[in-house]
N, C-alpha and C positions, 0 to 999 in steps of 0.2 A: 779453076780447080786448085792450083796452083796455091793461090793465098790462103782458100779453106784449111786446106793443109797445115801450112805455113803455122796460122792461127789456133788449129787444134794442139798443133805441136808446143808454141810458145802458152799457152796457157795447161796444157799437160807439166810441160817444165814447171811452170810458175805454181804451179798446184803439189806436186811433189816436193818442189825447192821450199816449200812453205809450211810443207808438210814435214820433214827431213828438221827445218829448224824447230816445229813446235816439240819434236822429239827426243831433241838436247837440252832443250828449256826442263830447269829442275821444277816440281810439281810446286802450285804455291803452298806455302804453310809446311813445306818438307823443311828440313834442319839443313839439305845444301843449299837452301835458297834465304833460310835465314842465316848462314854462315856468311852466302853471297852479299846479302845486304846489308849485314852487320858489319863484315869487316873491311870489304871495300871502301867504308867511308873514310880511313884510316892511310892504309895504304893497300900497294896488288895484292890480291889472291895467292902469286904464287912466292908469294915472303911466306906463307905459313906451309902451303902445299908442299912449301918445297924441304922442309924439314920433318923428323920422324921423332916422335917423344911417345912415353905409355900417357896412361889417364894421368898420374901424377905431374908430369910434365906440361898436357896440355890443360889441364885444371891450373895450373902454377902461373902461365900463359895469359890464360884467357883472364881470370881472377882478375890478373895485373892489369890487363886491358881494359878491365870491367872500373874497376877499382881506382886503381893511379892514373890511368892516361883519361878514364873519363867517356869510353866508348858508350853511346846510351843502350845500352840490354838490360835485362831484367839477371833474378840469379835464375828462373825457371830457361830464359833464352841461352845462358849462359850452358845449364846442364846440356840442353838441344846442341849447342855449339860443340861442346866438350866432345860428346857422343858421337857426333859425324868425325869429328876431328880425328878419335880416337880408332873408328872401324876403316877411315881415309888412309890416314898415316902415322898409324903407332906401328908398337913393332911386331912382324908377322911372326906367327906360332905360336902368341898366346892368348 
């Protein structure tokens, strides 16, 4: 009785834990998961996270990114990027 237990339990966990991760996972085709895949190739996540600019800032950014450094986006992936970036980490109360 003992193992059934055991077994219900570890595949309960495993079911939840599996569950809990598909629910941090950004949606595909959302703008945090083309943010995710865009800028990652580049460098971490939290080099842009970790700073706060309006739209003009992060358009100025991204542009540059898009533009001089050579990231492959489009200018439609780019507006996606901009837009996350901006409701993410621009500045609040406006």
């Amino acid at each position: 009785m003992r193992g059934k237990r055991y077994g219900a339990m570890l595949f309960a966990s495993v079911f939840l834990a599996g569950g809990l991760a598909f629910a941090v996972e950004p949606a595909p085709g959302s703008a945090k998961a083309l943010f995710e895949a865009k800028c990652s190739i580049c460098h971490p996540l939290s080099r842009p996270l970790g700073k706060t600019k309006d739209r003009k800032g992060w358009t100025a950014t991204v542009t540059r990114m898009q533009k001089v450094n050579g990231c492959p986006i489009t200018d439609e992936e780019a507006q996606r990027i901009i837009g996350y970036l901006v409701a993410e980490r621009g500045p609040k109360g406006n």
